[in-house]
Backbone as XML, in Angstrom:
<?xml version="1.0"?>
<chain id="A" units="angstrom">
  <residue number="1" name="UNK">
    <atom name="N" x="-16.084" y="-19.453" z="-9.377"/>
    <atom name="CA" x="-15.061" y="-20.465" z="-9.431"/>
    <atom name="C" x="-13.765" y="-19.866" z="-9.967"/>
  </residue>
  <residue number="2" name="UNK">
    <atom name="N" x="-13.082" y="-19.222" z="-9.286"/>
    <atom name="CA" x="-11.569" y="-18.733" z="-9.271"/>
    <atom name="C" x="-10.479" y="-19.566" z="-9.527"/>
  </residue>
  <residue number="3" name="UNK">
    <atom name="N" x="-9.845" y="-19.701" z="-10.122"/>
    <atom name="CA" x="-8.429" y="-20.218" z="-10.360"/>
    <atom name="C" x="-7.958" y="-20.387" z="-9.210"/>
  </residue>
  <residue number="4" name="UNK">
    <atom name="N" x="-7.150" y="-21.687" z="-8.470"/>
    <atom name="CA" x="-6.380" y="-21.467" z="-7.363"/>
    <atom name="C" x="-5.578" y="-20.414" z="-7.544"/>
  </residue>
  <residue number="5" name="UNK">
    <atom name="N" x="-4.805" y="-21.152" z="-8.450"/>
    <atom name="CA" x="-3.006" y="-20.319" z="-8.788"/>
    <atom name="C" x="-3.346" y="-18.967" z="-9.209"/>
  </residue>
  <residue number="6" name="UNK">
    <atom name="N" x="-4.127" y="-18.599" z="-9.853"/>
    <atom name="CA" x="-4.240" y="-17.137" z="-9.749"/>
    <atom name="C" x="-4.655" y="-16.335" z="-8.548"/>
  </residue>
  <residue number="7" name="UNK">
    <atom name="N" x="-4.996" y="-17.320" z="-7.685"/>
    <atom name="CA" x="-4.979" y="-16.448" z="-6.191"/>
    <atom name="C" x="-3.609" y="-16.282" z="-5.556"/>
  </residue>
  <residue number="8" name="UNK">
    <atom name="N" x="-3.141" y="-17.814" z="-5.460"/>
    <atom name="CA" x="-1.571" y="-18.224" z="-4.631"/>
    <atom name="C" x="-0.342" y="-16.834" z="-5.543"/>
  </residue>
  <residue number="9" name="UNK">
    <atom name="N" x="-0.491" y="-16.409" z="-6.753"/>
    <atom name="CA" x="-0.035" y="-15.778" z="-7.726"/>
    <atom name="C" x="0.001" y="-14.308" z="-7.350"/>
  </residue>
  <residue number="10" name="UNK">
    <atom name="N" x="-1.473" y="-14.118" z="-6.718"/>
    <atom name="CA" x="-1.964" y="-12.551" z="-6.305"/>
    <atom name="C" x="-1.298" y="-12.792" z="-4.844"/>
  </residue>
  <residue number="11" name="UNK">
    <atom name="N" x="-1.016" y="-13.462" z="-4.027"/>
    <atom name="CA" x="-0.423" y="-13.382" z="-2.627"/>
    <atom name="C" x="1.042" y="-13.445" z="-2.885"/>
  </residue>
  <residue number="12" name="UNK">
    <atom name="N" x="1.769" y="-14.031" z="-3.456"/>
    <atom name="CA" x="3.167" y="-13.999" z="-3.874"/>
    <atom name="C" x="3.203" y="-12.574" z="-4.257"/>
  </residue>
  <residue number="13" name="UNK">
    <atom name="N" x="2.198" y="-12.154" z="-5.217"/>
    <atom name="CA" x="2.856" y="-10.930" z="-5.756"/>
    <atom name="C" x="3.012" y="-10.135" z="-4.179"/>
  </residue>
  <residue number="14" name="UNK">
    <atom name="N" x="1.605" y="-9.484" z="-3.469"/>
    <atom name="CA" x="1.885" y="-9.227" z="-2.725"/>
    <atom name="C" x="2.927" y="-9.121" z="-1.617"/>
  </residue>
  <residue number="15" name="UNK">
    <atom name="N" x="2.918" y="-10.185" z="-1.337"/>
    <atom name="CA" x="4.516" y="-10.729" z="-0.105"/>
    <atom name="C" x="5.580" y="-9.687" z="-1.186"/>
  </residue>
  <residue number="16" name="UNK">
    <atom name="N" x="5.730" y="-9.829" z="-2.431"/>
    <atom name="CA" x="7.274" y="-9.461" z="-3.002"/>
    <atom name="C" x="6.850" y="-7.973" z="-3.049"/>
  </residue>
  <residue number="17" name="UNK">
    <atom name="N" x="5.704" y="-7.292" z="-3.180"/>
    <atom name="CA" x="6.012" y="-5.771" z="-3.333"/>
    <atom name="C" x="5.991" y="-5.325" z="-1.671"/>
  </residue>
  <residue number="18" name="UNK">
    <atom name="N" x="5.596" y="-5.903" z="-0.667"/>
    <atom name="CA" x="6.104" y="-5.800" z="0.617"/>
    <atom name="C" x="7.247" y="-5.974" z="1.094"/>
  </residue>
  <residue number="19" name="UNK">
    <atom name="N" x="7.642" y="-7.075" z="0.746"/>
    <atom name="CA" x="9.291" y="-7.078" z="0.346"/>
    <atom name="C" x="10.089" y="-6.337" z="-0.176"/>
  </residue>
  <residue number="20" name="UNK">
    <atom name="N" x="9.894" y="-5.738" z="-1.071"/>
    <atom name="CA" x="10.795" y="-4.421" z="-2.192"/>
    <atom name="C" x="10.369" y="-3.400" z="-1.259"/>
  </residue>
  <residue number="21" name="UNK">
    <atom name="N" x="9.349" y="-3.010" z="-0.756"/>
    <atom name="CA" x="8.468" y="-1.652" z="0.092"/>
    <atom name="C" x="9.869" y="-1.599" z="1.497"/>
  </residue>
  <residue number="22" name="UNK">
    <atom name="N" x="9.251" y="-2.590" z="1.978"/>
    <atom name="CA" x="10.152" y="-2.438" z="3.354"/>
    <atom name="C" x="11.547" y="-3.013" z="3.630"/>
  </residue>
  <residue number="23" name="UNK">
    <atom name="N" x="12.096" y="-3.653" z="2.434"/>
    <atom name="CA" x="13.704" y="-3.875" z="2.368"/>
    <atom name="C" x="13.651" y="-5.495" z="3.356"/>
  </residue>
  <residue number="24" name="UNK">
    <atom name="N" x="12.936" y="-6.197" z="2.674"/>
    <atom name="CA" x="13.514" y="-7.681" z="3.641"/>
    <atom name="C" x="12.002" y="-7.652" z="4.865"/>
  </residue>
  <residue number="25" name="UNK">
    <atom name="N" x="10.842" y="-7.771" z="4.130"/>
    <atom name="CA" x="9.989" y="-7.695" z="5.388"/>
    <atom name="C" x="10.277" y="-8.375" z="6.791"/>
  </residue>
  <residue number="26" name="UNK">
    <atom name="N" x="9.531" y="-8.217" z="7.406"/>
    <atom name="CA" x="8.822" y="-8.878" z="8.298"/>
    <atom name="C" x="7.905" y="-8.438" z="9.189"/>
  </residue>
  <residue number="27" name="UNK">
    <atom name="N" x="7.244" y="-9.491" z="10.271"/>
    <atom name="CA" x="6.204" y="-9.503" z="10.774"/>
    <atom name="C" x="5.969" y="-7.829" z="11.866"/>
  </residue>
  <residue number="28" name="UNK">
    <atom name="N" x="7.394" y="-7.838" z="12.329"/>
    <atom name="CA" x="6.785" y="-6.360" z="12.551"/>
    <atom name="C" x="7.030" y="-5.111" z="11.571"/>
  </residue>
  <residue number="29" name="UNK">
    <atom name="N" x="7.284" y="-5.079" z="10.767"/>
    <atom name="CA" x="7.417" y="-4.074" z="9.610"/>
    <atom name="C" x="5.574" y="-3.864" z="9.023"/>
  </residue>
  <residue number="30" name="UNK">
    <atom name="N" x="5.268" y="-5.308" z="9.551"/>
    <atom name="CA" x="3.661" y="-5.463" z="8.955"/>
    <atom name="C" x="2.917" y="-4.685" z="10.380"/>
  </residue>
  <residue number="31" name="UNK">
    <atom name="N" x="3.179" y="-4.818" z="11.629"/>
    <atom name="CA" x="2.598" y="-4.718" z="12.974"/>
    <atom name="C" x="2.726" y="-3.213" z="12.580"/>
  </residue>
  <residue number="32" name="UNK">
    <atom name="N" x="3.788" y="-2.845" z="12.849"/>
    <atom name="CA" x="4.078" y="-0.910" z="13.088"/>
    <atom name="C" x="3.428" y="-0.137" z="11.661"/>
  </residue>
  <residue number="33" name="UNK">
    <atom name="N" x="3.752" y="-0.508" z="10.914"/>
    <atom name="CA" x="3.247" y="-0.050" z="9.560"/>
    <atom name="C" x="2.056" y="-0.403" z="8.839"/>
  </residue>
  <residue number="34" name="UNK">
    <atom name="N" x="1.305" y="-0.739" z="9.075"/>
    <atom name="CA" x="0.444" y="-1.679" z="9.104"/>
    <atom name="C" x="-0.605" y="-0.744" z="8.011"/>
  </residue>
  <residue number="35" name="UNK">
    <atom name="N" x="-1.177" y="0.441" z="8.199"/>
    <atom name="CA" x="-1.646" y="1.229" z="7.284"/>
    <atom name="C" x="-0.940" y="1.207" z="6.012"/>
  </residue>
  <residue number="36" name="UNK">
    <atom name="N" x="0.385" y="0.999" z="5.996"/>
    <atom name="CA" x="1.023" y="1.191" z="4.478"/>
    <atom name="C" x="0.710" y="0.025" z="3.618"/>
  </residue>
  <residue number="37" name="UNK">
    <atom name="N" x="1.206" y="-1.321" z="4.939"/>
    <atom name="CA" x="0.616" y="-2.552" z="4.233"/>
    <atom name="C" x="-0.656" y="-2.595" z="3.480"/>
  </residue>
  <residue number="38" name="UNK">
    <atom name="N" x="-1.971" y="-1.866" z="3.840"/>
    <atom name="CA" x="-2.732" y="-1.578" z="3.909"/>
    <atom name="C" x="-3.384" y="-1.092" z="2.409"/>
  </residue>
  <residue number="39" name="UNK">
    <atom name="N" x="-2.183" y="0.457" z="1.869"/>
    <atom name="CA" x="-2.157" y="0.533" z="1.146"/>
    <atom name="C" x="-1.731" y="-0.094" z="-0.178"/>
  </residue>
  <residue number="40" name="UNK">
    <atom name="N" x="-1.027" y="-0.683" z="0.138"/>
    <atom name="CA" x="-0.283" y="-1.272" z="-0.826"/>
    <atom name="C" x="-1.434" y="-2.370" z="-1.320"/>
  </residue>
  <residue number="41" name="UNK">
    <atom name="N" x="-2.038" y="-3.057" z="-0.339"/>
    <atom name="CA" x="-3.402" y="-4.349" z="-0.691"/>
    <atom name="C" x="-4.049" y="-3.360" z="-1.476"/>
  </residue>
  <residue number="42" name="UNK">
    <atom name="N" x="-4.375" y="-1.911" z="-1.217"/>
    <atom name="CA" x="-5.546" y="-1.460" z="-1.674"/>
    <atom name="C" x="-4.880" y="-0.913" z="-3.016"/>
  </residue>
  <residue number="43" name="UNK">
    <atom name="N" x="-3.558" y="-0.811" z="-3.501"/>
    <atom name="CA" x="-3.246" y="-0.857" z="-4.518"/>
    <atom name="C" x="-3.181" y="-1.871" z="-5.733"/>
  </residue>
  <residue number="44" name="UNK">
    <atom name="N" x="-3.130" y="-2.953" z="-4.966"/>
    <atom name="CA" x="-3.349" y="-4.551" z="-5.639"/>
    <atom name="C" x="-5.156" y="-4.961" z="-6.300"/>
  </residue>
  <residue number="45" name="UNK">
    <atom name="N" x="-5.494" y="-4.197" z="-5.336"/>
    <atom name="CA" x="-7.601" y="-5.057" z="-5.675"/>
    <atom name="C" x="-8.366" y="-3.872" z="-5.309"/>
  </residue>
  <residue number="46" name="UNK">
    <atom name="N" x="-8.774" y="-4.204" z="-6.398"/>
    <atom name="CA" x="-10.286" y="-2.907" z="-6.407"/>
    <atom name="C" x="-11.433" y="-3.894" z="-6.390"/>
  </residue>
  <residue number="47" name="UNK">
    <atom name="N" x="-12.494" y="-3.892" z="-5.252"/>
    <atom name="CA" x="-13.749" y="-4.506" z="-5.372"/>
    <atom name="C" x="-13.304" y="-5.817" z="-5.467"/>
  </residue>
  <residue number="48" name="UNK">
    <atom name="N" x="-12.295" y="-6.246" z="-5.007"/>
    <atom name="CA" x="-12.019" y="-8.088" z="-4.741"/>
    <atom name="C" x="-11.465" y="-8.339" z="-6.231"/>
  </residue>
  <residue number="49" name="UNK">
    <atom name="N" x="-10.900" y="-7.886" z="-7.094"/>
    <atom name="CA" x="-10.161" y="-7.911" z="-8.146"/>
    <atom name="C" x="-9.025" y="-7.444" z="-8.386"/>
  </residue>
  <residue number="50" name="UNK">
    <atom name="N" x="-7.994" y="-8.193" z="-8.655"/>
    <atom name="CA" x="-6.965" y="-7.383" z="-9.092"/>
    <atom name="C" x="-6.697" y="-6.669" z="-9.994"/>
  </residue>
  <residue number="51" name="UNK">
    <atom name="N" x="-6.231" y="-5.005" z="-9.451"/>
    <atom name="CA" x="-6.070" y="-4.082" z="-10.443"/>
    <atom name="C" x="-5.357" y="-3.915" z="-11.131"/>
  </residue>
  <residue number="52" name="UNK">
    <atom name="N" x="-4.139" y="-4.228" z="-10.091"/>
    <atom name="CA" x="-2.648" y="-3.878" z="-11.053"/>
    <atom name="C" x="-1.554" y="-4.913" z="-10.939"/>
  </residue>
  <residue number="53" name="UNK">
    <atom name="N" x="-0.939" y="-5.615" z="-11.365"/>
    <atom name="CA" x="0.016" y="-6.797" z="-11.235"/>
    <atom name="C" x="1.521" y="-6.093" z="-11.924"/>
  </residue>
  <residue number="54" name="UNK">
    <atom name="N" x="1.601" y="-4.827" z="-11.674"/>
    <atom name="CA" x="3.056" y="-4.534" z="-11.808"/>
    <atom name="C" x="3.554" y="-4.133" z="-11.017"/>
  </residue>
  <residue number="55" name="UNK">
    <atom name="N" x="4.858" y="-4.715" z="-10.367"/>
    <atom name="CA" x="5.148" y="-4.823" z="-8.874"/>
    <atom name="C" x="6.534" y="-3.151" z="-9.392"/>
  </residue>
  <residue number="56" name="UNK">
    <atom name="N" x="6.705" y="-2.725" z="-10.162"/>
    <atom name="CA" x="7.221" y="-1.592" z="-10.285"/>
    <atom name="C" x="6.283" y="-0.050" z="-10.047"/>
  </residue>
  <residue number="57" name="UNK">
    <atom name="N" x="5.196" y="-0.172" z="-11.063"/>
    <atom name="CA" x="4.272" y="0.649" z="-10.837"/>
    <atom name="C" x="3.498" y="0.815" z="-9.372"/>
  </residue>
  <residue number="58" name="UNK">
    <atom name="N" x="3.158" y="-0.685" z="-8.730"/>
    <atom name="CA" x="2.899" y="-0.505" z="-7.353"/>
    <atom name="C" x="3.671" y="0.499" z="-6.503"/>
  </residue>
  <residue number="59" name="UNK">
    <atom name="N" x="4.783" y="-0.100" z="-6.254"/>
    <atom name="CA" x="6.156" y="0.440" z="-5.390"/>
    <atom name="C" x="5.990" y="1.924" z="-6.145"/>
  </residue>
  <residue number="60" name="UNK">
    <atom name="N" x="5.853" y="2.477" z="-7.294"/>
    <atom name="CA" x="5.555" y="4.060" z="-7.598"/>
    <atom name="C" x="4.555" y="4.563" z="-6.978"/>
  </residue>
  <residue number="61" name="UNK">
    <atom name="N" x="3.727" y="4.358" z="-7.096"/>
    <atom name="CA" x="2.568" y="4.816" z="-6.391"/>
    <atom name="C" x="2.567" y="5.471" z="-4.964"/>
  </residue>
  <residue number="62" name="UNK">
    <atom name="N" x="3.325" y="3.864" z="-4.569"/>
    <atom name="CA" x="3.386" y="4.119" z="-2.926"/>
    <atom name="C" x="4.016" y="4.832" z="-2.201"/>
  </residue>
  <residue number="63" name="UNK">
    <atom name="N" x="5.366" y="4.819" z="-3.234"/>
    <atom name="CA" x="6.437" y="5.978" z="-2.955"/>
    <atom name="C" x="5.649" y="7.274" z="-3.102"/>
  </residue>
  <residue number="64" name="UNK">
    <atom name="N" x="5.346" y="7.423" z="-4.416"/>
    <atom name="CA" x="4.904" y="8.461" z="-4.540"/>
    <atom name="C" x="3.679" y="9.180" z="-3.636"/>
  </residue>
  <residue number="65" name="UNK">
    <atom name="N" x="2.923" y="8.533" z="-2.893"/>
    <atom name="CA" x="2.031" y="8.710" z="-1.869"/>
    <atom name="C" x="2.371" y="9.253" z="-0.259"/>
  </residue>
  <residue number="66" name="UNK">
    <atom name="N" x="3.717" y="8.553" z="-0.100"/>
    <atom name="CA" x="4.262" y="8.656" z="1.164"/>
    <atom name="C" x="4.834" y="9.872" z="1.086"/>
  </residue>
  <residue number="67" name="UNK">
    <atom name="N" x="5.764" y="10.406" z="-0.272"/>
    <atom name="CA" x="6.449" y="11.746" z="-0.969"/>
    <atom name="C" x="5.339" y="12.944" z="-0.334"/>
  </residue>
  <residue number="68" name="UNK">
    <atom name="N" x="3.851" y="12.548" z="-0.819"/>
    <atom name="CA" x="2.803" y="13.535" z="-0.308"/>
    <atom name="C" x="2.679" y="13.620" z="1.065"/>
  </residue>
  <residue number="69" name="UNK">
    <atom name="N" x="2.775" y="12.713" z="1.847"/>
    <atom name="CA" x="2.053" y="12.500" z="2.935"/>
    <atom name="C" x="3.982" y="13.435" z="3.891"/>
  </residue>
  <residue number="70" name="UNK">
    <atom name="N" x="4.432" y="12.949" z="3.519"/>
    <atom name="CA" x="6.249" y="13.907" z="3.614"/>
    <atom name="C" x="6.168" y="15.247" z="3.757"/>
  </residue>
  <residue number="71" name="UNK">
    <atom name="N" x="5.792" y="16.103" z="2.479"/>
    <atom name="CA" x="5.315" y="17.286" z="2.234"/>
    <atom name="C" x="4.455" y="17.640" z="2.352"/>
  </residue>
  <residue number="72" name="UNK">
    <atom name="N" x="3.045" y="17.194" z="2.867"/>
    <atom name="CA" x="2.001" y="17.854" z="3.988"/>
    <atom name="C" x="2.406" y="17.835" z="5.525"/>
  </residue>
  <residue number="73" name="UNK">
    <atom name="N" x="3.598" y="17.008" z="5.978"/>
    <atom name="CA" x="3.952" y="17.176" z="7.242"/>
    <atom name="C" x="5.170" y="18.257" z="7.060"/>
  </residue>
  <residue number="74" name="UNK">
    <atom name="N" x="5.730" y="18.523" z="6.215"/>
    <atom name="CA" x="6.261" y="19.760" z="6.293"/>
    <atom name="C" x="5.829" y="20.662" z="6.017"/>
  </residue>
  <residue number="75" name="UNK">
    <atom name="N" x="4.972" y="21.524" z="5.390"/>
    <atom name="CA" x="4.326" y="22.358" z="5.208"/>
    <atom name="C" x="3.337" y="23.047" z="6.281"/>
  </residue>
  <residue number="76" name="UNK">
    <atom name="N" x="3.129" y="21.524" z="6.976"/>
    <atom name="CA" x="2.196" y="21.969" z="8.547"/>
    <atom name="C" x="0.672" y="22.127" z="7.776"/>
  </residue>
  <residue number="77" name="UNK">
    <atom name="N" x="-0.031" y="21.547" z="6.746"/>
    <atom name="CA" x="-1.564" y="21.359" z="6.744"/>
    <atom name="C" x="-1.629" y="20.351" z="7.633"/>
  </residue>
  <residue number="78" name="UNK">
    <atom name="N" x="-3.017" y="21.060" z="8.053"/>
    <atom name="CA" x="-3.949" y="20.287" z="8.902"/>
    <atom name="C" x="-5.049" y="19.483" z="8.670"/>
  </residue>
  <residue number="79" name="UNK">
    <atom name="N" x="-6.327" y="18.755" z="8.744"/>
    <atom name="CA" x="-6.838" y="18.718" z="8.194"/>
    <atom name="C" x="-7.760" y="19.760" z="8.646"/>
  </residue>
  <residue number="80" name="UNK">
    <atom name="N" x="-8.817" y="20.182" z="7.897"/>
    <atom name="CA" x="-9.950" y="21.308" z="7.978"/>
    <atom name="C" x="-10.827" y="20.530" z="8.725"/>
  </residue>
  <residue number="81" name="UNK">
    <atom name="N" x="-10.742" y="21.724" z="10.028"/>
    <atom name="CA" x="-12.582" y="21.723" z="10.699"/>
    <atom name="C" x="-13.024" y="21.696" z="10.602"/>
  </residue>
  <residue number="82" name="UNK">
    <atom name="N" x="-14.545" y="20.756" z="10.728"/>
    <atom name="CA" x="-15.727" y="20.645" z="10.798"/>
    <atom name="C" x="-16.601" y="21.395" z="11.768"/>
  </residue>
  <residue number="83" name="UNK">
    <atom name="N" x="-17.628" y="21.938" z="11.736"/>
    <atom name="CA" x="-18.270" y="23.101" z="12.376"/>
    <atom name="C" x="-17.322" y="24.272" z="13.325"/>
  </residue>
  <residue number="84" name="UNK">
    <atom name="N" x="-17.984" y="24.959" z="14.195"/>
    <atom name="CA" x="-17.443" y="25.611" z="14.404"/>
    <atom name="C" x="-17.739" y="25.397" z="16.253"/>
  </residue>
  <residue number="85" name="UNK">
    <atom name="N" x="-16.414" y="25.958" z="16.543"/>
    <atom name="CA" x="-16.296" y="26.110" z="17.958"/>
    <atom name="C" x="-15.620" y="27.363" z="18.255"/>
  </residue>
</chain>
């Protein structure tokens, strides 16, 4: 037995760090990007709980994730092969 408003609370937050993420969402910012959205939920709830409710620290993270994902496409890693051919 969950609190409404602490759900309606956890979706607001959401919507606003999607909002701060992509500058003024919308529905296709969610369509094309859709993995980031993605991340960002999986930054919010661990195991159907919310982890983190700081919509600053979120937006760090994520930045900071994409920063990586930036500098493995420049660097040119790949991911590593599995068996051999």
């Amino acid at each position: 037995d969950e609190n409404e408003l602490i759900t309606l609370e956890a979706i607001h937050l959401f919507v606003e760090v999607l909002d701060r993420y992509f500058g003024n969402v919308c529905e296709l910012d969610i369509i094309f990007n859709f993995h980031k959205a993605y991340y960002i939920l999986d930054e919010l709830f661990i195991g159907g709980y919310q982890q983190e409710s700081s919509k600053k620290e979120i937006l760090r993270i994520c930045t900071q994730q994409e920063d990586y994902m930036d500098e493995s496409k420049e660097e040119g890693f790949a991911r590593p092969r599995t068996g051999t051919r």
